[in-house]
C-alpha positions in Angstrom: 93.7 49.8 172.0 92.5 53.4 172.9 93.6 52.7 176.5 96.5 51.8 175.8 97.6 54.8 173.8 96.2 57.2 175.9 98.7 56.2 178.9 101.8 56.7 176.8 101.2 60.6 177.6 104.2 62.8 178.8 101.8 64.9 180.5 98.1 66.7 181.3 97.7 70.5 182.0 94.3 72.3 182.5 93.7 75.5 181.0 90.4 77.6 182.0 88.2 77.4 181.9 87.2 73.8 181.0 90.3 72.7 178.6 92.7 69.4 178.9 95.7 69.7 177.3 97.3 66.5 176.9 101.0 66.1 175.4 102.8 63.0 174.0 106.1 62.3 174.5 108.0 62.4 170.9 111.7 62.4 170.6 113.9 65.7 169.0 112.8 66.1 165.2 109.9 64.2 164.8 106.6 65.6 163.9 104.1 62.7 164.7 103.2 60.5 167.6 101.4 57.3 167.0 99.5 57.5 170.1 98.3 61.0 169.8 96.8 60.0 166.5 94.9 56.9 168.0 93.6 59.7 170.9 92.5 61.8 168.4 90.3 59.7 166.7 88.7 59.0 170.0 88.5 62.4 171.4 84.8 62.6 171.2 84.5 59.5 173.4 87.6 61.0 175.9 85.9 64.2 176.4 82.9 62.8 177.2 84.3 60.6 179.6 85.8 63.3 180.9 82.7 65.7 181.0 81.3 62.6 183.3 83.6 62.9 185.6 84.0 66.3 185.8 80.1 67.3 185.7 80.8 69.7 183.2 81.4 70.5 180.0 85.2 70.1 179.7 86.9 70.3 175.8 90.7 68.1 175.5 93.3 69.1 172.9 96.1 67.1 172.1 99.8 67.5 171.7 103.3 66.9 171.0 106.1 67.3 173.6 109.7 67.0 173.2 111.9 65.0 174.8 115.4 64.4 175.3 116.2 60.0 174.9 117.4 59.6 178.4 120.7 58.6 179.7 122.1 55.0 180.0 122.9 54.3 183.4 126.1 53.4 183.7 125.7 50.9 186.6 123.4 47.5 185.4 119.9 48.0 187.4 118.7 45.4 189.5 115.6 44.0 187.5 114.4 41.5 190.1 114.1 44.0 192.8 113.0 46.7 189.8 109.6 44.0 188.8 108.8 43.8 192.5 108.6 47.7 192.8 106.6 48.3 189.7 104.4 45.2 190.4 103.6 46.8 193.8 102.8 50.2 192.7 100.8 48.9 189.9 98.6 47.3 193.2 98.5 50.2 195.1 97.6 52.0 191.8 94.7 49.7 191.1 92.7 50.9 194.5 93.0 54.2 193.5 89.5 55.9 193.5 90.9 58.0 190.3 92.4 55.0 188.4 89.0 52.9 189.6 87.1 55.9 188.1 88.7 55.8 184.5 89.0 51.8 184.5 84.8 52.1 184.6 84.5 54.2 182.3 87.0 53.2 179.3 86.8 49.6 180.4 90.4 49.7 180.2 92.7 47.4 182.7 96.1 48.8 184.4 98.9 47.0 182.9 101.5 48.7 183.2 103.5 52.0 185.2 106.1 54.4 184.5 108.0 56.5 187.0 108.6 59.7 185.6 
């Protein structure tokens, strides 16, 4: 469940010396994000996931980010050709030593992939 919550993040910045900053995506208005509270309970167990791979001390703070709902497209997307893009990049994701790396250590599978 952690897993899953901690990949709906907008994005991850690094501040010195040894801090994570990672924001959730929450939409104009609104004060809470569902996922960020699920991290938070875990962040003991993130950071010292993180201090693993690092080989360091490292501390993770967690935030809110707004964002803007996107655009609808005003041309239909192709959704066949859409599933066989994600499906591939989700397998080229899979071998990647980084994504290998976290999958050890939360015991967490890849299921899904967002181009942002």
């Amino acid at each position: 469940m952690m897993s899953m919550n901690a990949l709906n993040f907008h994005d991850v910045k690094f501040q010195a010396p040894n801090v994570f900053i990672v924001s959730f995506p929450v939409p104009a208005g609104t004060t809470i994000s569902g996922s960020k509270t699920l991290c938070e309970k875990e962040q003991p167990k993130i950071a010292a996931a993180l201090e693993k791979v690092a080989g360091r001390p490292v501390s993770i703070r967690f935030d809110l980010a707004t964002v803007e709902a996107p655009e609808r497209p005003t041309q239909q997307k192709n959704v066949k050709n859409d599933a066989q893009l994600k499906y591939k990049l989700l397998a080229e994701l899979a071998d990647h030593p980084m994504i290998q790396k976290a999958r050890d250590i939360f015991g967490a599978e890849l299921v899904n992939v967002e181009d942002r």
